[in-house]
C-alpha atoms as one frame of an Amber mdcrd trajectory, in Angstrom:
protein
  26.433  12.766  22.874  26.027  10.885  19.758  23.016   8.571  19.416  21.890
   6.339  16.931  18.045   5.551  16.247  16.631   2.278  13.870  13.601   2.340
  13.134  11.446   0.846  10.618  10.360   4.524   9.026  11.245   8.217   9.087
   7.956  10.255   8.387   4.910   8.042   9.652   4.224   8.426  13.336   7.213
  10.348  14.441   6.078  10.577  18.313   7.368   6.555  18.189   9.918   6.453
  15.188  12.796   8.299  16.916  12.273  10.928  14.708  11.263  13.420  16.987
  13.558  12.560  19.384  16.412  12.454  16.841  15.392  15.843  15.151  15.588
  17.114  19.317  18.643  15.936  19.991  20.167  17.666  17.477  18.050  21.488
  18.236  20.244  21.066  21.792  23.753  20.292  20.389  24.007  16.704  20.125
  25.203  14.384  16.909  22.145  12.215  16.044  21.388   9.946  13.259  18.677
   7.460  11.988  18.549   4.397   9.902  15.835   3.173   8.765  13.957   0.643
   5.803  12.078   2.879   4.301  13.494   6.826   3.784  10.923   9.453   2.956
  12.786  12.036   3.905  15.979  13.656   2.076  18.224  14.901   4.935  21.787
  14.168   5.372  21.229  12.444   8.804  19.099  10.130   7.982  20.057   7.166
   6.377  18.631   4.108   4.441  19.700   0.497   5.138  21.344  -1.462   2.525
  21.766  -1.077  -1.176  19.559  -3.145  -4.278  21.247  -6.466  -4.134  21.222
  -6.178   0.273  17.081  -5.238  -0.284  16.660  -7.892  -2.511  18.051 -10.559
  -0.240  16.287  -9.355   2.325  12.845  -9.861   0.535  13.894 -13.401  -0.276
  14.537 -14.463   3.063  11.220 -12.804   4.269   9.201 -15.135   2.149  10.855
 -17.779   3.058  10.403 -16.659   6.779   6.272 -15.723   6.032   6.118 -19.590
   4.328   8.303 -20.679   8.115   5.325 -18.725  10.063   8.322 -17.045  11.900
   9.197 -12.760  12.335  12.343 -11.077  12.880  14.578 -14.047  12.186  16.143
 -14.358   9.001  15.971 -10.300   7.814  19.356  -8.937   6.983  19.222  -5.872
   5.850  19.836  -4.443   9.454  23.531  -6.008   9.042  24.302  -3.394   6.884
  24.708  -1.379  10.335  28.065  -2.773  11.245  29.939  -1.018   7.588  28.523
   2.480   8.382  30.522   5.213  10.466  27.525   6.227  12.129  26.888   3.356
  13.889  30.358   2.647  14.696  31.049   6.089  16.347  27.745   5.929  17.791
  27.799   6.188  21.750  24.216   5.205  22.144  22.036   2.760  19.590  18.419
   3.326  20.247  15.982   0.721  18.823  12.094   1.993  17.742  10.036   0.091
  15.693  12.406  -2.168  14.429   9.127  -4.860  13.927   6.685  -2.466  12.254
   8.671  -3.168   8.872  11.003  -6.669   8.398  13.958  -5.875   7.941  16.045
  -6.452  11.535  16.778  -9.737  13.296  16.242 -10.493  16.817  19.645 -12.439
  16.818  21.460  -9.370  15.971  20.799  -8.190  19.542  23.565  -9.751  21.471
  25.966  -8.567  18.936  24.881  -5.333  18.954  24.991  -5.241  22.739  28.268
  -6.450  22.962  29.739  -3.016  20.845  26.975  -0.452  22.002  25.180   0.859
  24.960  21.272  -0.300  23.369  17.912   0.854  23.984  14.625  -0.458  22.426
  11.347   1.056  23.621   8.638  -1.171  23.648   5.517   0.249  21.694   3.508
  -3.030  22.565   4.378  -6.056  23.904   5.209  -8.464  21.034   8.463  -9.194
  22.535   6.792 -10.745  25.416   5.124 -13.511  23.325   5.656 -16.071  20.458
   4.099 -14.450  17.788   1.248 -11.577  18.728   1.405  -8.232  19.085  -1.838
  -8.055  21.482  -1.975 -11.224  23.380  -5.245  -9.840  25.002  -6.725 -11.477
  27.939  -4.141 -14.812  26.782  -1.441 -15.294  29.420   0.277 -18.213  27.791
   3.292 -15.799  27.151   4.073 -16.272  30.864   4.366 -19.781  30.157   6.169
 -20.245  26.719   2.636 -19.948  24.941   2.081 -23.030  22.272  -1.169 -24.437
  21.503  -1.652 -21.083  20.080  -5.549 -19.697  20.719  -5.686 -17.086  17.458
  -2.796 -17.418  15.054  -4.404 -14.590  12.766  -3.567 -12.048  15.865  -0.706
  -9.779  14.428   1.146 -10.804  13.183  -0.599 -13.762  10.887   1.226 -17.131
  10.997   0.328 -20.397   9.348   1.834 -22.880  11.741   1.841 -23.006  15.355
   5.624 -22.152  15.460   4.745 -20.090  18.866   6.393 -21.944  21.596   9.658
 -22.507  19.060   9.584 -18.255  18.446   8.988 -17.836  22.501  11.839 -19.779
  23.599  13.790 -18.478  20.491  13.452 -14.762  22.386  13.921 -15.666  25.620
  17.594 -17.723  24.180  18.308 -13.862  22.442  17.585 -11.669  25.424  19.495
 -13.952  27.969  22.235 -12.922  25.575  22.134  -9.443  25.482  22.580  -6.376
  27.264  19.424  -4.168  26.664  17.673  -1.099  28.196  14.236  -1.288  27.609
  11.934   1.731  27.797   7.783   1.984  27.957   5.711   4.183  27.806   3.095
   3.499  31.276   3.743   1.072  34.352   1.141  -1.641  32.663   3.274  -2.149
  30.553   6.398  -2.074  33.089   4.508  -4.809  34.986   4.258  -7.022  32.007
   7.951  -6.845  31.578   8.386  -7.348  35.175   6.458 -10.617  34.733   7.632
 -11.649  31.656  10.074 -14.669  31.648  11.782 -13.357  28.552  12.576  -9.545
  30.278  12.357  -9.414  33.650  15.841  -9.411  34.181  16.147  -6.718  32.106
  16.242  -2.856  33.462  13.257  -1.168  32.472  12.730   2.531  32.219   9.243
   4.231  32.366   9.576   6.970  29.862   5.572   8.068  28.900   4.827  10.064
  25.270   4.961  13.695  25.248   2.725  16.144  23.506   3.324  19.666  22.312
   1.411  21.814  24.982   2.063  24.797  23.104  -0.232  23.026  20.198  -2.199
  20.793  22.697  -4.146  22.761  24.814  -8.017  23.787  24.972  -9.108  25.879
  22.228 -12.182  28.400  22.751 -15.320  25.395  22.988 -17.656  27.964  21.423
 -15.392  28.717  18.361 -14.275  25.501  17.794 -17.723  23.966  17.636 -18.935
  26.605  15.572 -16.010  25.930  12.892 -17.340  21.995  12.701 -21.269  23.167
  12.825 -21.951  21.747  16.081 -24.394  23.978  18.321 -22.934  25.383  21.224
 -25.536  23.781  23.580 -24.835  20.417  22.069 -23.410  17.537  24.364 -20.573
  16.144  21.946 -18.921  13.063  22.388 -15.787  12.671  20.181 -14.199   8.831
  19.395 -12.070   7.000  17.128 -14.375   5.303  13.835 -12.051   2.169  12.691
 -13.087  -1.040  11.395 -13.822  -3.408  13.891 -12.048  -6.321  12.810  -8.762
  -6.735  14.754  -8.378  -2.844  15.412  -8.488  -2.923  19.379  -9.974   0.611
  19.493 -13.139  -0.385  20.622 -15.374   0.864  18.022 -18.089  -1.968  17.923
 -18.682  -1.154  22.248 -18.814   2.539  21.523 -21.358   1.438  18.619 -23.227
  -0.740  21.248 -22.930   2.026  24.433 -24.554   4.758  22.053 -27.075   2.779
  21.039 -28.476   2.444  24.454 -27.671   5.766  25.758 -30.671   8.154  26.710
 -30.161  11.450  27.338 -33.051  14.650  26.883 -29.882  17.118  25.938 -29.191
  16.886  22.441 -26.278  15.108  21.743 -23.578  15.119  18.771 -21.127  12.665
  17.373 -17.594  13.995  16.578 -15.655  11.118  14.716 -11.417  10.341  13.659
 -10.201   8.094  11.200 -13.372   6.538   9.479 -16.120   7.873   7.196 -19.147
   6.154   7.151 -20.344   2.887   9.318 -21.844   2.678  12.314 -25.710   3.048
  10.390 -27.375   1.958  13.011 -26.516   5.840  15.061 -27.116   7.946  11.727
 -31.212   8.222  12.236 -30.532   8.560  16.330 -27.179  11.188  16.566 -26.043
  14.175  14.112 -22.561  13.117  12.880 -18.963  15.329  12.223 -16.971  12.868
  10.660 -13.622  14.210   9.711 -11.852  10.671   9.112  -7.948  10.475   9.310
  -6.499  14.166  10.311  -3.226  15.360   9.752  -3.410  19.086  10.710  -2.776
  19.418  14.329  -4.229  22.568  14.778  -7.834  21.125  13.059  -6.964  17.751
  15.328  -7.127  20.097  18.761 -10.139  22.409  17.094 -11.963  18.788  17.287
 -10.663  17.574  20.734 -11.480  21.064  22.181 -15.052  21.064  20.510 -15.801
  17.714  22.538 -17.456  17.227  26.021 -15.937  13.739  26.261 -13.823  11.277
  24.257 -14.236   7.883  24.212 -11.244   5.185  23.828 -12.848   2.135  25.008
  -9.410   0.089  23.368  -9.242  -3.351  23.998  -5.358  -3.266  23.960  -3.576
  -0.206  24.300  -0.123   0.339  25.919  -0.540   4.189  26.019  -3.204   5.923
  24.225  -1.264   8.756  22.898  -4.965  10.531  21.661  -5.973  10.400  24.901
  -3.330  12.515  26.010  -3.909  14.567  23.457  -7.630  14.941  24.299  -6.432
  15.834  28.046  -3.998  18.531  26.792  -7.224  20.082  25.558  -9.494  19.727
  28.191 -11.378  16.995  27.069 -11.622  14.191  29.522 -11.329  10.282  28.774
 -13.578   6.884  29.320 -12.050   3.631  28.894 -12.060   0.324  29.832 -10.372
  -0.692  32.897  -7.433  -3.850  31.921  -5.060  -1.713  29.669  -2.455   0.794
  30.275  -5.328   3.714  29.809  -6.834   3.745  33.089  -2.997   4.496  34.502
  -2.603   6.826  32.017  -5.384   8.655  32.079  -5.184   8.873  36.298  -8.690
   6.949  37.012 -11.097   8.517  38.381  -9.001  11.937  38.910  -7.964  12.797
  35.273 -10.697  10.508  33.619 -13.735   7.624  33.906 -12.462   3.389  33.706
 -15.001   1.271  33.598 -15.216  -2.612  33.361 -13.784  -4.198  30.496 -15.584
  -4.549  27.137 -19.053  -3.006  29.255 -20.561  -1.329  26.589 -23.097  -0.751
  29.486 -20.860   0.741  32.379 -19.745   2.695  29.276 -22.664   4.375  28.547
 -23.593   4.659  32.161 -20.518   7.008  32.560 -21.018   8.676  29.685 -24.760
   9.768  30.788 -23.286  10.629  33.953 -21.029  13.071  32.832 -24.084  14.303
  30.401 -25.662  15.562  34.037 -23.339  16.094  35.982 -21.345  19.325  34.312
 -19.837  19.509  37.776 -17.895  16.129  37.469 -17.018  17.086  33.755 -15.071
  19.983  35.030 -13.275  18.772  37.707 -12.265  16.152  34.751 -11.248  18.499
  32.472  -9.408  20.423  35.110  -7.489  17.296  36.398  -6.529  16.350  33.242
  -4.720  19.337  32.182  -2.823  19.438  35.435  -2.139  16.060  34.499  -0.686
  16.597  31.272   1.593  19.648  32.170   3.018  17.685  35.354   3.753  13.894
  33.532   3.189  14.556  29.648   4.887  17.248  28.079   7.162  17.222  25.555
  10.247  18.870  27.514   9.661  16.142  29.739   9.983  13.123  27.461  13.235
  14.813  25.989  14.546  15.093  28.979  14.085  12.302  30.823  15.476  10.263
  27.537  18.423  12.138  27.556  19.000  11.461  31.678  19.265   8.189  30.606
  21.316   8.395  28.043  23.842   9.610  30.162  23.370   7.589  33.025  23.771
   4.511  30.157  27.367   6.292  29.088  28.557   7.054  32.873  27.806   3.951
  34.114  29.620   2.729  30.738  32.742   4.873  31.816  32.539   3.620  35.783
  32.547   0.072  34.338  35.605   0.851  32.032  37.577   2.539  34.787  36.600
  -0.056  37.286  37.819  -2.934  35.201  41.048  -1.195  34.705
């Protein structure tokens, strides 16, 4: 089998790139390549688009498509595809983030559908709209959107171009032959409803995590490497910005605020150092901001009585996963792909959408009830090693690989 992944980036967030599917491919005998924008790493197999006068075209007709308020139009650099040998004597052409970075046009899709068995997995559901990324509790991309409510939504136009871009996408995917894959069965219903991809197959193919890394590390030891006590209740969440983020900070903020408990209770933060003043003279804080080292990432999950991930959009939640793998169950809001993923109320606790009260209701719950918080953690680790490992994910892309090529070789044979 030789595949083809293009993607946006080769090092950065490698669980969604293709890299880690491209580096397992080739561990089990397979030919795999990538192409990408931007190449950070120096290997053989992986492969940057275009040369200097290619890149430099490319940026011109970005501006001009920034100063059009329009994405994934005019780029060209992704036509530098149809010259190289890998992609020509590639028998399957996957598609990542080809949005994360501008450099690939929608209209090349019916092209490349025409010469290649393609797959694009979905990591949100921008394709479903006319401009955002997130379109929230908006449904107008079920109707052609227009009359756009927040143009500053990723990603940031000018004009109201919205209903020109949604019909644009719905012209391209009539067009084309595509296999889409996502990651949870929220987002398989939004493609099911979508006017621009329901008649699209669409595979169900959730993230994987390492449980040979991901799984729960001794509480006491792990607390006592981040100076937490051992009889400490700690509650572990993501510290972001709250402008446009979707994580959910500002209702964790709000839900901690109002929280009363008599055990003493600790704050275990990712990804932001300082903020949130207001809990500083009420909690003790770990802060350990953006953390790259697995091994101190499950240290911190497995020090935690609960994580919180109260996001506002989400299509997965790939930390909450990894919080499961460890024994740490989730609360989220109910209305996003989390309370599927997590298995609400087996694996984990949904409540109400942006309730910063029903949040810190369950949160207080599990505080007293250390019965409920281990028949979380349990069910959440069962989860995780039936639906969520690693093997699993590998595996189930490559069955459909190769249903893709025999199905390919049925057709061939049958139109002969």
């Amino acid at each position: 089998m030789n595949v083809l992944y293009v993607t946006s980036y080769d090092r950065d967030g490698q669980q969604f790139n293709g890299y880690l599917l491209h580096k397992a491919l080739k561990a089990r005998g397979h030919v795999s390549h990538m192409a990408v924008m931007d190449r950070f790493f120096d290997e053989p197999d992986v492969h940057a688009l275009g040369g200097p006068k290619l890149r430099r075209i490319n940026l011109q007709l970005t501006e001009i498509e920034q100063s059009l308020s329009l994405y994934a139009v005019l780029p060209i650099l992704s036509t530098a595809l149809y010259r190289q040998p890998y992609y020509k004597t590639a028998d399957i052409v996957h598609l990542e983030l080809i949005h994360a970075r501008q450099f690939f046009s929608l209209l090349n899709l019916p092209v490349m559908s025409r010469q290649h068995p393609l797959v694009w997995t979905m990591h949100d559901p921008w394709l479903l709209s006319g401009h955002c990324v997130h379109p929230l509790t908006c449904e107008r991309w079920l109707t052609g959107c227009g009359h756009c409510p927040d143009l500053g939504v990723n990603f940031l136009v000018q004009s109201d171009t919205t209903a020109f871009t949604w019909k644009l996408k719905k012209a391209v995917m009539h067009y084309s032959s595509v296999s889409l894959i996502v990651a949870s069965e929220w987002m398989l219903d939004r493609v099911k409803r979508s006017p621009i991809l329901s008649h699209l197959p669409c595979h169900v193919i959730p993230f994987g995590v390492d449980t040979a890394v991901f799984s729960p590390g001794d509480k006491e030891q792990c607390r006592s490497s981040l100076g937490i006590p051992e009889d400490a209740f700690v509650i572990a969440f993501r510290s972001v910005p709250f402008s446009r983020n979707f994580k959910g900070t500002e209702y964790v903020e709000k839900a901690l605020l109002s929280l009363n408990s008599r055990k003493p209770v600790y704050l275990l933060t990712f990804e932001g150092v300082g903020g949130l003043d207001s809990l500083r003279g009420k909690f003790p804080f770990v802060e350990l901001d953006w953390v790259t080292d697995r091994s101190q990432l499950v240290r911190a999950l497995s020090a935690a009585d609960v994580f919180l991930m109260p996001s506002i959009a989400e299509t997965f939640g790939m930390m909450a996963v990894e919080s499961m793998a460890c024994g740490t169950p989730v609360v989220t809001f109910e209305g996003t792909s989390l309370k599927g993923v997590i298995h609400a109320p087996s694996g984990g606790i949904a409540v109400p959408y942006r309730d910063h009260e029903a949040l810190a209701g369950a949160v207080e719950k599990l505080i007293e009830d250390r019965s409920l918080l281990k028949t979380l953690s349990d069910n959440a680790l069962r989860i995780v090693r039936e639906e969520y490992t690693l093997d699993l994910y590998i595996k189930r892309h490559l069955d459909l690989y190769q249903s893709m090529l025999n199905g390919r070789r049925s057709g061939r044979m049958g139109s002969g």
